[in-house]
C-alpha positions, 0 to 999 in steps of 0.5 A: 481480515485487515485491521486498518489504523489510519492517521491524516496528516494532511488537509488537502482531502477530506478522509471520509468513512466511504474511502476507508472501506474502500481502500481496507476492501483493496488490502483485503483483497490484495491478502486474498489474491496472495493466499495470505490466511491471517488476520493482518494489520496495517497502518495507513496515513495520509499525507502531503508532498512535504511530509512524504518528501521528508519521509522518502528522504530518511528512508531511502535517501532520495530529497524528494516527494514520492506518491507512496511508501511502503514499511514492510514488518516481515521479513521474507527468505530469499524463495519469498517464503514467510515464517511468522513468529510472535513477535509479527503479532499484534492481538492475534494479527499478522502486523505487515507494516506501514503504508504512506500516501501523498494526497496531493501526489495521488490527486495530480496523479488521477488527473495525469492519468485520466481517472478517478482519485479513488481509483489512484489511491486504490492502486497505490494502496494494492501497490503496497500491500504487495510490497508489504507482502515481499514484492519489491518492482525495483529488484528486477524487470521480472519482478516489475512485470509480475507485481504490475499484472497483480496490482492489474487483476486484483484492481480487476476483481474489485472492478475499480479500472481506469 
């Protein structure tokens, strides 16, 4: 089960109740496809291109907007292997750490792509959730191809498609 708090910075979209079970579904079943076994948190919030922008620049020291950002909790061996302690818990769930979404990002980038918004916020957030869990695209070309097949088959079994 995924503990979902969620903030909205931004008043470009309308965050209604539909969404956010939608997108706690993907989380859900990002874990499930992981066999990750633990109740998990996440923090979601929504935002716009300048919040994100500011964000990206602190973080990672690029000066400009992004579509997503991932704050992974947990650290990770080198094998991908996970040792959870006390300290990774909050009222009995595994906290994974911080999703940030531009709202505005993800509504240019469903019409860049020809789909759905909730289908691009449902990417971007099964994207996270594996770099919550460990994955990381930018570490190899191998990495990339495995992370993007997962983001495919998980999207796949919730029967969200392009």
């Amino acid at each position: 089960m995924v503990r979902l708090i969620w903030d909205n910075e931004q008043e470009f979209i309308d965050i209604t109740d539909d969404l956010i079970k939608t997108l706690t579904a993907c989380m859900e079943q990002t874990l499930a496809f992981e066999t990750f076994d633990k109740d998990a948190e996440v923090s979601l919030t929504f935002t716009d291109n300048s919040g994100i922008k500011e964000r990206n620049q602190i973080a990672r020291g690029i000066d400009k907007p992004t579509d997503v950002l991932s704050f992974p909790m947990l650290d990770y061996e080198a094998d991908g292997t996970l040792e959870i302690c006390d300290e990774d818990l909050s009222e009995g769930a595994v906290v994974l750490g911080d999703i940030l979404i531009s709202m505005e990002r993800a509504v240019s980038q469903s019409e860049e792509y020809g789909h759905s918004l909730k289908r691009e916020l449902c990417f971007l957030t099964v994207h996270s959730m594996l770099h919550l869990l460990g994955y990381d695209h930018e570490r190899s070309q191998k990495e990339e191809a495995l992370m993007f097949e997962k983001q495919d088959e998980i999207l796949n079994q919730l029967g969200i498609t392009r």
